[in-house]
N, C-alpha and C positions, 0 to 999 in steps of 0.2 A: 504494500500500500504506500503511494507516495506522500510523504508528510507535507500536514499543511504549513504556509507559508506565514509568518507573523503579519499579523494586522499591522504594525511600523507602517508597513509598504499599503499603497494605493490596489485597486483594482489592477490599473494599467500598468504601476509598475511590476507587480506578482507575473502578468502577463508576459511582459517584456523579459523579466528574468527569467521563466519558463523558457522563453524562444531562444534567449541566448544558453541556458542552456542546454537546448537541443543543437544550436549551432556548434557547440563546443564536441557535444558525441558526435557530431558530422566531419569536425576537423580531424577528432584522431584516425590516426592512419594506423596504427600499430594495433597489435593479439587485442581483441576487445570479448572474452569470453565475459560469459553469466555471473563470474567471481570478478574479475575487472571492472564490467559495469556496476556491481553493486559496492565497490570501494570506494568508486569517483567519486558516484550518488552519496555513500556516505559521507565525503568529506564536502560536497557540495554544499550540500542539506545543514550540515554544521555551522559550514560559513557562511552561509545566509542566514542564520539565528546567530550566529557570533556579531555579526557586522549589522544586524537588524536596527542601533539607532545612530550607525553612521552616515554620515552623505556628505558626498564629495564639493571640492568649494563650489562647482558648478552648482552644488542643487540636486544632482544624480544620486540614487542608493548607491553607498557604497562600494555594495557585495556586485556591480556593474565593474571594476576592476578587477578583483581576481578574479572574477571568469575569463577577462580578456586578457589577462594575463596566461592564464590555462590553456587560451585559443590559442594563442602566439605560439605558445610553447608546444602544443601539437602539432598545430597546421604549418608554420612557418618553417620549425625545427626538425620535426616529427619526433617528440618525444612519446612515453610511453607514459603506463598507468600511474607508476610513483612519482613520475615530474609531475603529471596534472595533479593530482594529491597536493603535490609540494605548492605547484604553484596558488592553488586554491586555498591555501590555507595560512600562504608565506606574509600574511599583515596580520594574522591572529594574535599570533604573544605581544608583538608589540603593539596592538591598537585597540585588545579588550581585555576583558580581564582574565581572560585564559591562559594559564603557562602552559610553560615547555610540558613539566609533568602530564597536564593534561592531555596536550597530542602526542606522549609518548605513553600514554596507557591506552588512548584509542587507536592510534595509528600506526602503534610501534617505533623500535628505534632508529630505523633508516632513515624515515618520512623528520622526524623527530631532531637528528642530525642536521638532515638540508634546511629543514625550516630553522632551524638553531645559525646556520648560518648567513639565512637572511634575513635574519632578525640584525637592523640598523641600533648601535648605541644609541644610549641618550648622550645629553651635554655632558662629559665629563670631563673633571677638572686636572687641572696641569698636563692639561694637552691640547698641543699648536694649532693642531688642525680634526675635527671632527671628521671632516668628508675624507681624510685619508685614511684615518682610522677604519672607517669603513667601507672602503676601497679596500683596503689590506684584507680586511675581515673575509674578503669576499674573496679577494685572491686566494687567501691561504687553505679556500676549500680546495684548490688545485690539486694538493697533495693526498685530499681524502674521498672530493667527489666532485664532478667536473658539471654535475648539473643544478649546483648553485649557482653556478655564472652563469649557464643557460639560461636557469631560470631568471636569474639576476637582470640579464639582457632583453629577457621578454617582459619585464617588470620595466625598465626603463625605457623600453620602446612604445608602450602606452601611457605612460607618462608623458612622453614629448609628442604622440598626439595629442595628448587633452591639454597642453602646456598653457591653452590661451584664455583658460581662465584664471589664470596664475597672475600676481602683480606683476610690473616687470623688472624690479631690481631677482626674485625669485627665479622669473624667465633665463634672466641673463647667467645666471647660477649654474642652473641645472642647464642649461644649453652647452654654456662650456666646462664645466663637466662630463659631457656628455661627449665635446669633441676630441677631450682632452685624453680622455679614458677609455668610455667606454666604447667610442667608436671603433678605436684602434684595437682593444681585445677583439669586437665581434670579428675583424677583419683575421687576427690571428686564430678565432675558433672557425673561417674559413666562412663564416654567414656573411657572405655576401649578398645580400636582399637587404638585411637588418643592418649592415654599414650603412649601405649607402642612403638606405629612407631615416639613420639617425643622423647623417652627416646633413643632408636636406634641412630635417629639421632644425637640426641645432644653426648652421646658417639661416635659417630663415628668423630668428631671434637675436642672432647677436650684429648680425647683417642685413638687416629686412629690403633694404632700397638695392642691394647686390642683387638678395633672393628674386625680389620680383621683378627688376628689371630683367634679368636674363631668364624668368620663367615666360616673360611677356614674348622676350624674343623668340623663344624656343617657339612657343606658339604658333608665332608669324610664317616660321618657314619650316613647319613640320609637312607641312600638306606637298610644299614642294620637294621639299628633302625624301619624304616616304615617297614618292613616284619615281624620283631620280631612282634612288636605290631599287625599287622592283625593276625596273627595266636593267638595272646592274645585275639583278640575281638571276634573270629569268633565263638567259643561255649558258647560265654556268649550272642551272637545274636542269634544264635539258640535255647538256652533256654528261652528267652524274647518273641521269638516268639510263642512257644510254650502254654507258660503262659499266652500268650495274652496279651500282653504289649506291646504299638505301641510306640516305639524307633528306632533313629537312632545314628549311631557311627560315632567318628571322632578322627583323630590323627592330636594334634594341636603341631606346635613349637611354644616352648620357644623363647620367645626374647631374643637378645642376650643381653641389657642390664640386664637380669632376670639371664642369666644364669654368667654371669660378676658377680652380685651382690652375687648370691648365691657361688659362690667359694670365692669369700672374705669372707664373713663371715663364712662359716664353714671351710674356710682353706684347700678346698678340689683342688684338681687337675681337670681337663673336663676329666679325667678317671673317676676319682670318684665321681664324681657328678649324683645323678639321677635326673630323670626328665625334661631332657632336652626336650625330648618330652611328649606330654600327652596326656592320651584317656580322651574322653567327649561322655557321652550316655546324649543322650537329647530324653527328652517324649514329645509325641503331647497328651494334657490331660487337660479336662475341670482346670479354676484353683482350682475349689474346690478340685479334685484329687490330688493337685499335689507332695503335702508332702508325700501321704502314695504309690503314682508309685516313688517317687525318693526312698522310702525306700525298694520298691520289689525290685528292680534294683538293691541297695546296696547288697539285702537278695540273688538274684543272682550269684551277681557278689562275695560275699565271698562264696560260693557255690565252686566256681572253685578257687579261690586264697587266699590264708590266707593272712589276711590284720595285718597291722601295727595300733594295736588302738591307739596307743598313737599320731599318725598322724591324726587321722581324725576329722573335722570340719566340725561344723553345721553349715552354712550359711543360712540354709534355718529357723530353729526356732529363730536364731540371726542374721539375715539378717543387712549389712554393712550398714553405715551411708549414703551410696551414692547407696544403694539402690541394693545391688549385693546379689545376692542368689544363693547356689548352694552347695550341697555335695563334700565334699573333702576328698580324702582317698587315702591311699598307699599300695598297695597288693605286693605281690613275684610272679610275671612271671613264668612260665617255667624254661625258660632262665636263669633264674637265679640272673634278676635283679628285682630292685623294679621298679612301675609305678605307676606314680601316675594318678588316677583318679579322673573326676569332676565329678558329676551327677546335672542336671538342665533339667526343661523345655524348653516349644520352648517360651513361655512368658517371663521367668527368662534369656532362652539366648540372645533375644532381648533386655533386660533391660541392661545386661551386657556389651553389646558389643553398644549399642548407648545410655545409661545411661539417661540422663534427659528427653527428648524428649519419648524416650518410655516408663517411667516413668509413666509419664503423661496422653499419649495413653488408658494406661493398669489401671489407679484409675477410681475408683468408689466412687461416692458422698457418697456411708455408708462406705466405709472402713475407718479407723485411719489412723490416723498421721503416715509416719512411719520414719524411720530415714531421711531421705529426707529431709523430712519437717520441722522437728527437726532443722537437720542440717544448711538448709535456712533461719531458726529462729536466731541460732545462730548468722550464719554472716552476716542478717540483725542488729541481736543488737548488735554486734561487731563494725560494721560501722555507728552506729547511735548513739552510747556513746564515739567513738574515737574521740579524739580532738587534739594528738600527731602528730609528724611529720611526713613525708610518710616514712620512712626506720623503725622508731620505729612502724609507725602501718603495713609496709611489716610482721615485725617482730614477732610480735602480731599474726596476720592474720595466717602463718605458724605454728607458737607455738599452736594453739589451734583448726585451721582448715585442719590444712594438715599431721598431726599427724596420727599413726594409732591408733584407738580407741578399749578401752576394756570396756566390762558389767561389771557391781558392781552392789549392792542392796540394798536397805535401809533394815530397821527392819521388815518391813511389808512387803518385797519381792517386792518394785516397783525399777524395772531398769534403770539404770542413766549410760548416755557413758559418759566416759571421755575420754581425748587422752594418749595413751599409756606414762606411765613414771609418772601417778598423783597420788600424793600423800594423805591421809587421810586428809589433811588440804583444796587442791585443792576440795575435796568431799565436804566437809564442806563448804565452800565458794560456791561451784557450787549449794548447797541446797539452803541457804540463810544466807545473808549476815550479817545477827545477831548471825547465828550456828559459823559462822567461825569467827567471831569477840571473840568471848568466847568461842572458843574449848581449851580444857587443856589436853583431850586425846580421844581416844577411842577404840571401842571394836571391834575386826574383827574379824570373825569367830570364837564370843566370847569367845576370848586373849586379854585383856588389852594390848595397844603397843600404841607408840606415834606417836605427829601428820604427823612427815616426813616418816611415812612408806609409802613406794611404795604399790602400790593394782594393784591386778591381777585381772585377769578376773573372775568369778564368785565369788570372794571376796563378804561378807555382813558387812555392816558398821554399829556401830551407834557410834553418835559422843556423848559426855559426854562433856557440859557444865559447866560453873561457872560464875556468876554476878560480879563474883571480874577480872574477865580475862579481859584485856584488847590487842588489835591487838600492835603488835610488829613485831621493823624492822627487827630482826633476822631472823622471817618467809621469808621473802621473798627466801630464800636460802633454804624451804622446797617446793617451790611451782614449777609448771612445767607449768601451763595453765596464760594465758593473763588476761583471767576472773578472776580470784581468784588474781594474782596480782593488779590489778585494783582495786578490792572493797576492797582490804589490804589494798592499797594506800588512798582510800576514806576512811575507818574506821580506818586508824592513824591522818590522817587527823581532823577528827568528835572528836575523844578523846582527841588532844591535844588542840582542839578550845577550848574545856571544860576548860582549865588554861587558858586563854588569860585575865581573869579578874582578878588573882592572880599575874599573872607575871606582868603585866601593872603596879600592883600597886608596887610589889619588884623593877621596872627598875625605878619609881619613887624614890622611897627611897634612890638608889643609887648612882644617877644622882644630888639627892637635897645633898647626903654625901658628893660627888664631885664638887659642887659646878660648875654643868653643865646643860647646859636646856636638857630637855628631848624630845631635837626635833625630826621630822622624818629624819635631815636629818645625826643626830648622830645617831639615831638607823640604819640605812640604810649603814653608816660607817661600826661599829661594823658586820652587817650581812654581809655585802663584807668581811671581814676579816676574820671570820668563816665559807664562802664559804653557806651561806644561805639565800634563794631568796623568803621566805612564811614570813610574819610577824605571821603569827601563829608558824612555827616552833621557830622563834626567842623567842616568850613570854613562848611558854613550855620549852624551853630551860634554860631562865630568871628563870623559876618560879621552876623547879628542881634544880637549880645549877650548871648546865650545864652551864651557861655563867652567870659569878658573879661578884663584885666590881674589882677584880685582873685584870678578860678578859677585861671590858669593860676600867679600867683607863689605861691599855698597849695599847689599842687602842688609844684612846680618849687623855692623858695625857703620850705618849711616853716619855721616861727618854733619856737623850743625853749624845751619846758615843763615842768616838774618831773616832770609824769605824762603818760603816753599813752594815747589814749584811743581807742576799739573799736567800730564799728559794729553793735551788735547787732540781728540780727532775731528776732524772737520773733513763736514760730508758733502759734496758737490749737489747743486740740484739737477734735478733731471730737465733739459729745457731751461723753457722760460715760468718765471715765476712774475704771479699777479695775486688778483682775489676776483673770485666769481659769486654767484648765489646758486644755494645746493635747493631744489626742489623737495619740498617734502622728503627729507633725507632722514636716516636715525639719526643726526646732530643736530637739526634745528631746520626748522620751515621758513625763515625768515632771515637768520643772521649769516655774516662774510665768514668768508673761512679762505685762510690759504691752502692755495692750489699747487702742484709741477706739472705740468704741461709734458709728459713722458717723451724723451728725446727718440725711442724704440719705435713709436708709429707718430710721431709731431701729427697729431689731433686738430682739428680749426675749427672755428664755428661753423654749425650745419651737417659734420660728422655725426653718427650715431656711437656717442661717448656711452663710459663707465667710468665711474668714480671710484676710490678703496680709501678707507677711513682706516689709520694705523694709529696708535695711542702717541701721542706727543710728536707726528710727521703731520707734514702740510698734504691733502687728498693728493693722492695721483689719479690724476685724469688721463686714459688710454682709451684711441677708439674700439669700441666692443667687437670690432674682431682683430683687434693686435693679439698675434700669439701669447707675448707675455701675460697681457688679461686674461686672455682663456686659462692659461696657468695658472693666476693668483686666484682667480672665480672658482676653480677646481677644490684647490684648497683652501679658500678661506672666503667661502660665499656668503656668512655674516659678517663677511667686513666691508658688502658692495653696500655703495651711497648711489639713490638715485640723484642723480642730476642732470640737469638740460643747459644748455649754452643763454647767457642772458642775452637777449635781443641789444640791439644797437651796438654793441663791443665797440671801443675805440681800442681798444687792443689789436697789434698787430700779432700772426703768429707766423711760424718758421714751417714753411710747407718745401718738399722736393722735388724737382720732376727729372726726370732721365731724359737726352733730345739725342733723336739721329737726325743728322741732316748732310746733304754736297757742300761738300770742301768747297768754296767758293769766296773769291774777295769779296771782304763787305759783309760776310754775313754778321761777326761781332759788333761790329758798328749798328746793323739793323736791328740786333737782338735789344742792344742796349738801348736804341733809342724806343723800340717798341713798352721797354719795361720801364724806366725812366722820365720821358718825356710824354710818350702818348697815353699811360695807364698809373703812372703816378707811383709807381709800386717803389718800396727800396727792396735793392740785393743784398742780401748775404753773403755769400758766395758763387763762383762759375769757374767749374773745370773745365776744358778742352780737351780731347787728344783725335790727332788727326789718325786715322786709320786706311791706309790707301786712299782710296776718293770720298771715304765718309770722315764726317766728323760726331764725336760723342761725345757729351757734354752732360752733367750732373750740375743743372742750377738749384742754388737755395737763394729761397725768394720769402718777404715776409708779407704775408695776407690777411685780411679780415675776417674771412669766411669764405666756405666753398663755395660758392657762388661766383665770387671774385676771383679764384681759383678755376673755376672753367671757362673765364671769360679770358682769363690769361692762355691755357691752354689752348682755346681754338681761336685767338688772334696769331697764336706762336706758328700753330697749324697752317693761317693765310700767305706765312712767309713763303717764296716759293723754292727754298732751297728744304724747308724744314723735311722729313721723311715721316718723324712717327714723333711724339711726346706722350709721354707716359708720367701718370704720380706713382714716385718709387714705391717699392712694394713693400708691405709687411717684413721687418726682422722677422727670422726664426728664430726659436726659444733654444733647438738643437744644440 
């Protein structure tokens, strides 16, 4: 007998949960026997009397989330009977008054575990950062069950659908959060769907005038771009058929945070940008076939388009660390543009598009390890050696797992990923911890070069030791991965224990010259005054000379002087500093407050800003999609100030643009007078460097507001030598 529903809820809404209900037994895909169905139902039925007098800030019951939670997590992912469980259940401890106890005597201890670990802290005290905390928390089920992130993932991906009843200092929060984090896991659990509609999202919040201008665009020329491309597909399906090659086509869009990204970095205009949209030929083909039909397909498809080699990427023999496979190539159309194309299975496109889950589905107990599982090795041992605080191991955690990863190879040809940006030393370290303790150099694509060389993809390494090397702090500033940081850190560590019996005996000697005991709690003096917290660094320190009879009686035996005197630190601002008015802010509705103007994206009126409130700093203001905000919003999203730009600013600010243009006499003279006499603006600064027949130029200009800022831009544009002007792009946080 199905149990009635609590009176809390309306007619309509009892009705509406039923339905959603039923849509949710429609999403699972997985074993749905008589015993499965009556556990869902069980925990269903629960959390609709648990959450009976919740509702969402919309207004909505609240038990309307974990169900959509539960759908995600079936339909998107295809989990099975204990994720919907989990997922249905996973706001219970924290948002009624049911404990853990509770769902572990009705649900047992598996169900019990995952909801335990999505269960979010509250505020707790003498900790930096809440949201990393919980971040971590969620990580470190890594080690025990990998469908609390699933779930974790399907929980945050209804959230940033329903984001817009949210204020928008909140918005801004959990958006970059959202890009910061957890986009980048789904991309390493291989859910590709769930990236790219969080990446969407979270742009569309922190960048809304980006979002919708180029969603407008997309719009504009979808009708013509989808006709271009079927006439591109249609004789390369008619040859396929012929060949007897059982494939199907598809023209996929680009996301628009894909297409956002890709014009920052090549600096390109949505004129000039290709690939906004893409074709994907997918084969239905035993897997042992599947490498040599995605290559007839390739031998096809250049058949009719001359491809761009320098474009195209093997996925399928170097398959991603998250488990993505697929041919990548860019041909010339008709038309006269490029397109780019995928080639993948109907195996390879399931794995892509629901990443861990069908991952899984699709191993066989003789296949190898493949990046996956690698991967999952990694950030089990990542979280099972971390012992740092949650923002240092958030830190961590990104640096070396959410990285894009390139192939290198030892001497003997065995392949070793690392994360894009690692350097020869990182390689060494990531071997073992004694190669990277004693590297002095090595040989790459046998060239002698040293250890901070960057390595690229098919790079072959070997490293060249010595007995006499010892690990040095300066390394730290060639390395890129958390891993090889860390055993640096352990193997300076291990070398300078080695003097602790040398220095002991020198801090004696100097202590009996001085006529002082050599207590711990005068060495513990001394170490506060040198700013050192290891008594091993102390004695290696002692035992080279690094801290001698001088340091220790200026400590110890201060000389007395008429005046005393203060070590000051003086801290640069970032920018330009003023005062603006904070909007309904947590500091006040009404009163000035100093500002910095963050030098990492120089911000202007008319920017879509975010403010951060620090105890005793003046706000930093960063436009809301400068990386380094996504970073501080990540962790530390009660410290976001809403604020708006106050109208009329006689403030000028410091904005930059990048200019190509023909090498031509006169054109400095033109620029100059364009910005000086005809627009009134003052410069900052103007680089030049002539490049064959172009010239490239980085001006810094001070402006009032964007608006003024575009009018500069497209007078700059009328000049006829100019080629492109661009506003410089976003620092990375990297």
């Amino acid at each position: 007998m199905t149990p009635a529903l609590p009176d809390t809820y309306s007619k309509e809404e009892k009705e509406e949960i039923e339905r959603r209900h039923q849509r949710l037994i429609e999403a699972w895909q997985t074993r749905k026997e008589a015993q499965d169905l009556e556990a869902v139902d069980k925990a269903f039925y629960f959390a609709v009397e648990a959450h009976k007098d919740q509702r969402r800030r919309s207004g909505e019951p609240y038990i309307y989330h974990p169900i959509a939670v539960a759908t995600i997590a079936a339909h998107d992912i295809g989990l099975g009977r204990t994720s919907i469980i989990c997922a249905l259940l996973h706001d219970v401890v924290e948002d009624t008054q049911y404990t853990l106890d509770d769902i572990r005597e009705m649900f047992g201890e598996k169900v019990a575990k995952v909801v335990d670990g999505l269960t979010k802290f509250e505020q707790m005290d003498n900790v930096e950062s809440i949201q990393a905390e919980n971040f971590k928390k969620v990580i470190t089920s890594l080690s025990y069950d990998v469908r609390v992130v699933l779930i974790k993932l399907s929980d945050r991906l209804h959230n940033m659908r329903t984001l817009d009843s949210m204020p928008k200092h909140k918005q801004l929060k959990i958006a970059s959060e959202t890009s910061y984090l957890y986009a980048p896991l789904a991309y390493r659990l291989g859910l590709h769907a769930i990236r790219i509609e969080l990446e969407d999202l979270a742009l569309k919040y922190t960048n809304p005038t980006i979002y919708n201008n180029i969603r407008k665009r997309m719009d504009e020329v979808r009708g013509t771009r989808m006709g271009e491309l079927r006439e591109f597909i249609t004789p390369v399906m008619i040859e396929l058929e012929k060949t007897g090659i059982k494939a199907r086509a598809e023209i996929k869009e680009r996301s628009i945070n894909s297409v956002w990204r890709r014009m920052m970095d090549k600096e390109l205009s949505f004129e000039e940008l290709y690939g906004s949209f893409i074709v994907r030929f997918i084969t239905d083909c035993p897997m042992a076939q599947e490498r040599l039909e995605c290559w007839k397909i390739y031998a096809v498809l250049t058949g009719f388009y001359r491809p761009n080699t320098a474009k195209l990427r093997d996925w399928i023999s170097f398959p991603k660390t998250n488990g993505y496979e697929s041919l990548h190539a860019v041909v010339m159309g008709t038309a006269g543009n490029w397109v780019e194309v995928q080639i993948r299975s109907e195996r390879m496109e399931e794995i892509a598009e629901k990443g861990f889950a069908a991952y899984w589905k699709y191993k066989t107990d003789s296949q190898t390890e493949s990046g996956f599982d690698e991967w999952l090795k990694k950030a089990q041992a990542l979280i099972s050696n971390e012992n740092t605080n949650a923002i240092e191991f958030v830190d961590n955690f990104k640096l070396d797992l959410f990285a894009d990863e390139i192939f290198v190879f030892s001497p003997k040809g065995k392949m070793v990923t690392l994360p894009k940006g690692s350097t020869v030393l990182d390689f060494a370290y990531n071997i073992h911890t004694e190669i990277g303790d004693h590297s002095i150099a090595a040989n790459v694509n046998n060239q002698l070069t040293q250890l901070d060389r960057q390595l690229q993809t098919g790079d072959q390494v070997e490293i060249i030791t010595s007995d006499a090397q010892h690990p040095q702090e300066k390394w730290f500033e060639f390395l890129a991965t958390a891993t090889a940081k860390s055993r640096l850190k352990n193997g300076i560590k291990e070398y300078r224990r080695s003097f602790r019996e040398e220095g002991e005996q020198k801090y004696d000697e100097i202590m009996r010259k001085l006529d002082l005991e050599p207590s711990k709690a005068n060495r513990n003096q001394v170490m506060t005054n040198e700013g050192l917290t290891s008594s091993i660094d102390f004695y290696y320190q002692v035992a080279t000379g690094k801290i001698d009879e001088r340091v220790i009686r200026e400590v110890l035996k201060p000389q007395s002087y008429g005046n005393s005197f203060m070590r000051v630190i003086t801290f640069g601002l970032l920018g330009g500093n003023s005062r603006t008015k904070v909007d309904e802010g947590a500091i006040s509705s009404s009163g000035e407050f100093d500002f910095n103007v963050s030098s990492c994206c120089n911000p202007i009126p008319g920017d879509d800003v975010i403010a951060f409130s620090f105890p005793g700093e003046p706000l930093q203001i960063h436009r809301s999609d400068c990386p380094k905000a996504i970073q501080l919003s990540s962790r530390y999203g009660n410290n976001i100030v809403k604020a708006k730009w106050q109208p009329k600013s006689e403030i000028a600010f410091l904005a930059e643009l990048k200019i190509t243009a023909l090498d031509t006499a006169g054109l400095l003279n033109r620029m100059t007078n364009l910005l000086s006499n005809e627009m009134n603006l003052n410069m900052h600064s103007l680089h030049m460097e002539s490049k064959k027949d172009l010239v490239e130029a980085t001006l810094s200009i001070y402006v009032h507001n964007t608006q003024e800022l575009e009018n500069l831009i497209s007078n700059l544009n009328h000049l006829k030598e100019i080629q492109k002007v661009v506003r410089k792009s976003l620092s990375s946080t990297k």
